[in-house]
N, C-alpha and C positions, 0 to 999 in steps of 0.2 A: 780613475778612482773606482775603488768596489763598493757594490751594495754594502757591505759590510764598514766599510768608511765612510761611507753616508751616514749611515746608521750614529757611525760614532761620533761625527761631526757635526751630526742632528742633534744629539746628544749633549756636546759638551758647550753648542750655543744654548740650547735651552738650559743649559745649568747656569753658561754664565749670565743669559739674562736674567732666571731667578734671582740670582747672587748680587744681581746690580739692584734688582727693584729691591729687594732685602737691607740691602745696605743702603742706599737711599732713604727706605722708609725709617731706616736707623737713626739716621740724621734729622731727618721733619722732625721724628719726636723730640726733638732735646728744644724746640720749641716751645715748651709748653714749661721748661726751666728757667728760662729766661727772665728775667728782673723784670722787664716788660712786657705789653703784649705786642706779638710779632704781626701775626695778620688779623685783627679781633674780628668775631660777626656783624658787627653790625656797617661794616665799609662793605661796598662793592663787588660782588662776586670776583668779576675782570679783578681788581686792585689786589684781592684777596690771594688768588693768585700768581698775580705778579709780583708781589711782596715775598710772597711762600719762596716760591723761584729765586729771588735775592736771598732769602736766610739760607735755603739748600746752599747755592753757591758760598757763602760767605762761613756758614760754620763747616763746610765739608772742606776748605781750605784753612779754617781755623784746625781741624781736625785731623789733617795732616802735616802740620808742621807743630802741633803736640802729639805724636803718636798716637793719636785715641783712634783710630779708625775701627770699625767693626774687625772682628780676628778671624781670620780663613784668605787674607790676604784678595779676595774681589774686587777691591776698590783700585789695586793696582792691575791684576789683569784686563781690567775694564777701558784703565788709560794703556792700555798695551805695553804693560814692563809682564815681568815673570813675579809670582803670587810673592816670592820671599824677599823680593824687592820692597812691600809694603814698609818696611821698617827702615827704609831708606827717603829720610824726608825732602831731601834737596831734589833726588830723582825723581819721588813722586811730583813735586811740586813743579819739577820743569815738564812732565808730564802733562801736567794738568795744564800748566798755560799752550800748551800746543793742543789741548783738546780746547781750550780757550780759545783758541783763533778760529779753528772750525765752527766755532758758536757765529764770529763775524764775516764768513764766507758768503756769498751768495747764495750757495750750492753745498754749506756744509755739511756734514752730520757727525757730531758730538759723538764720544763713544761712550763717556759716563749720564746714569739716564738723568742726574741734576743741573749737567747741563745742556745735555739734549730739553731739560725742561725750561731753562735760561730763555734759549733760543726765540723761541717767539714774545717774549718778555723785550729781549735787546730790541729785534727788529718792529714791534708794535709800537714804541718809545722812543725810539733811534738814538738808544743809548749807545757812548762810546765806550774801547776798552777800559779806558785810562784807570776809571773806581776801582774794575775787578783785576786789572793787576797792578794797582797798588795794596789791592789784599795779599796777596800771593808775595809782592815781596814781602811785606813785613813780617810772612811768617817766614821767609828767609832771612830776614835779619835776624829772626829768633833762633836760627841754628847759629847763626857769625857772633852776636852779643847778646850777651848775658845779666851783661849788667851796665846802667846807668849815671854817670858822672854827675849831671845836672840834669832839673829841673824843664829846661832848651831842650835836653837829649829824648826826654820823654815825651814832651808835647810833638817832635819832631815824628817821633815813634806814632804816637797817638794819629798823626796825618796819615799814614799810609794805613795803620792797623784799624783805627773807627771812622773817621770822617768820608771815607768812600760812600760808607752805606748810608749816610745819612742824604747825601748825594744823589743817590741812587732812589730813596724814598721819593726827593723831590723830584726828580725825573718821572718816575712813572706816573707819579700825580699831578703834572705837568706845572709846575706852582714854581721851579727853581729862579731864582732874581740872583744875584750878585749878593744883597743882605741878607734876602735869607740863607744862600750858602755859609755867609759870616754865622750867622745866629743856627745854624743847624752843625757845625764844625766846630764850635762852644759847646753846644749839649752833647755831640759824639766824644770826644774827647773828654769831657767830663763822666759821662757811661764809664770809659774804658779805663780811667782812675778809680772811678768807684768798684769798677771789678777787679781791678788789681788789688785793691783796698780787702777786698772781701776771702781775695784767695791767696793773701800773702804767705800761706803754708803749704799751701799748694803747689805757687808758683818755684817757692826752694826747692821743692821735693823734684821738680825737674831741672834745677840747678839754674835758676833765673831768679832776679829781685828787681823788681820793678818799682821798687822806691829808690830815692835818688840818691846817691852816698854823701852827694852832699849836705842831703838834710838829714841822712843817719850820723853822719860824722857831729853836726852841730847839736841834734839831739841825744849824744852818748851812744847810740844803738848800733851793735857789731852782729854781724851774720848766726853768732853763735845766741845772740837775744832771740831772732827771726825763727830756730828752731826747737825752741823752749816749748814743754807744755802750754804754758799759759805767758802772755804778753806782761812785759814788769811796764812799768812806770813809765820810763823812758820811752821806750815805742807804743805804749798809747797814747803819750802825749804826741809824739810822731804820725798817727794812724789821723789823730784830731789832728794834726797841721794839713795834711792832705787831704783829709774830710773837709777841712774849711776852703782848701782851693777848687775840689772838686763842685763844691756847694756855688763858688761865685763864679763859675762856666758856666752853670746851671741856670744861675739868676741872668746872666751875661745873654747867653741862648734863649731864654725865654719867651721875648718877644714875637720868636718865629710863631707860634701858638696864638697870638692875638692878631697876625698878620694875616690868618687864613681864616673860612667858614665852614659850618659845616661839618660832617663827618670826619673831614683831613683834621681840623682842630682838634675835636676829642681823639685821635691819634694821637696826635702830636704831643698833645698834652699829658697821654700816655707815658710816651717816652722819656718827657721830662718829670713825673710821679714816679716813676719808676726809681728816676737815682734819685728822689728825693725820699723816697722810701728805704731806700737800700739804703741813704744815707741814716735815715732814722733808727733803722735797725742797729747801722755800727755804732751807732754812740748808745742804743740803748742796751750793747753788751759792753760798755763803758770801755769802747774803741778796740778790745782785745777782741782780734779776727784769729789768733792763732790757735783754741779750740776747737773752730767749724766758722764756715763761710753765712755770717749773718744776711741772713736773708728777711727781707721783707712779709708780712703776709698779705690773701687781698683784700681784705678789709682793709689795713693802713693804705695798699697802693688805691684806692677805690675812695679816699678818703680826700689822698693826695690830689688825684686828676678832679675832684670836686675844688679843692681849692687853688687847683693852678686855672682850672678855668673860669671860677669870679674874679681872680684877678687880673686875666686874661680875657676877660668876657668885654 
């Protein structure tokens, strides 16, 4: 090798590491979007951290199997494909799970830096793979099916695509029981309805419906309703039939919150205010999500975690 390829090899590591921390920090931010709060101040430096490191992993796999990845294609040179591969989600994603495995090496090293930042997160907790690729498939399921038959299809969906994390909470916070996985697998999955709920214009727009056809077929509501300016009659009574199930997963899960003390509680109880706020938002735009994704503010969510924990108290 010549100086002169040094030089340029010097070069185009230091570019792709910029390009990794960049698009990383791309990611953390979308944090602060979220219906909930993800790592709040007032928990545990250690937790704060280690929470963080779960959402990198979890929307930066969310992130590629909706194309949103930052543009300049970095996130694929990172996992070691070629930059124009980014727009190849199956690729990246089997990508990813092979930088995934290096995360559970003894001796690994991760090539993207969110999960190079996993890493001592997995091994400090002795978490297993299982959570983080069940994320990873369900956003492969999202390239195979598009659409949902029943009601069964969805919750089936909701296992691999929410309840990992919540899993995952309980691990690092070392709290996991058998009921609270039941009662934390209730409120994930009721989350990840409510977010369907919220972006069911969105979700068409990359040619997926995450409502179930059998409850559009019983409610009138056909594909051509779902891209209407505004939501008619029939799918917001539709948007309320799923608002009402998401709501009693919500009630279902909640006990996790009264199970624990502490800091971990007002988290928790977080996350349960959260869809209980989103929920309050949908119905307070009278169930029609199809002019913008109603969101919560934090006043009501602040409002919310005050009353899930007197009842919870």
């Amino acid at each position: 090798m010549t100086v002169e390829d040094e030089r340029s090899g010097s070069h185009t590591t230091s570019s792709s590491h910029s390009g990794g921390q960049e698009a990383a920090r791309a990611v953390l931010d979308k944090a602060a979007h979220e219906n909930f709060p993800v790592a709040p101040f007032f928990l545990p430096r250690a937790w704060r951290t280690d929470l963080m490191a779960v959402y990198g992993y979890a929307r930066l796999v969310d992130d590629i199997g909706d194309g949103d990845l930052a543009p300049g294609g970095a996130d694929a040179e990172l996992l070691g494909l070629d930059r124009d591969q980014a727009g190849d989600a199956l690729a990246m994603l089997d990508a990813f799970e092979a930088d995934l495995h290096r995360v559970f090496q003894p001796f690994g090293e991760p090539r993207h830096p969110l999960l190079a930042a996993l890493r001592p997160t997995v091994h400090r907790h002795g978490l297993t793979p299982e959570p983080f690729r069940g994320l990873i498939e369900a956003n492969r399921q999202d390239q195979r099916i598009r659409r949902y038959a029943t009601y069964r299809e969805l919750l089936d969906y909701c296992e691999l695509s929410a309840n990992p994390v919540g899993r995952l909470v309980l691990g690092i916070t070392g709290t996991a029981s058998p009921e609270r996985i039941r009662h934390s697998d209730a409120i994930c999955t009721a989350l990840q309805i409510i977010e369907h709920l919220q972006d069911v214009a969105e979700d068409l727009r990359r040619d997926r419906v995450y409502l179930p056809a059998e409850d559009m077929k019983r409610f009138g509501v056909t594909e051509a309703d779902l891209a209407a300016p505004r939501g008619g009659a029939r799918l917001r009574a539709l948007v309320a039939k799923e608002a009402e199930r998401a709501a009693a997963l919500l009630n279902e899960g909640t006990p996790l919150v009264g199970s624990v003390h502490g800091r971990l509680k007002v988290l928790l109880a977080g996350f349960v205010a959260g869809g209980r706020a989103a929920l309050r938002a949908v119905a307070a735009a009278g169930h029609d999500v199809l002019p913008g994704p109603p969101r919560p503010t934090k006043l009501s969510l602040l409002r919310e975690v005050g009353a899930t924990l007197r009842r919870e108290g």
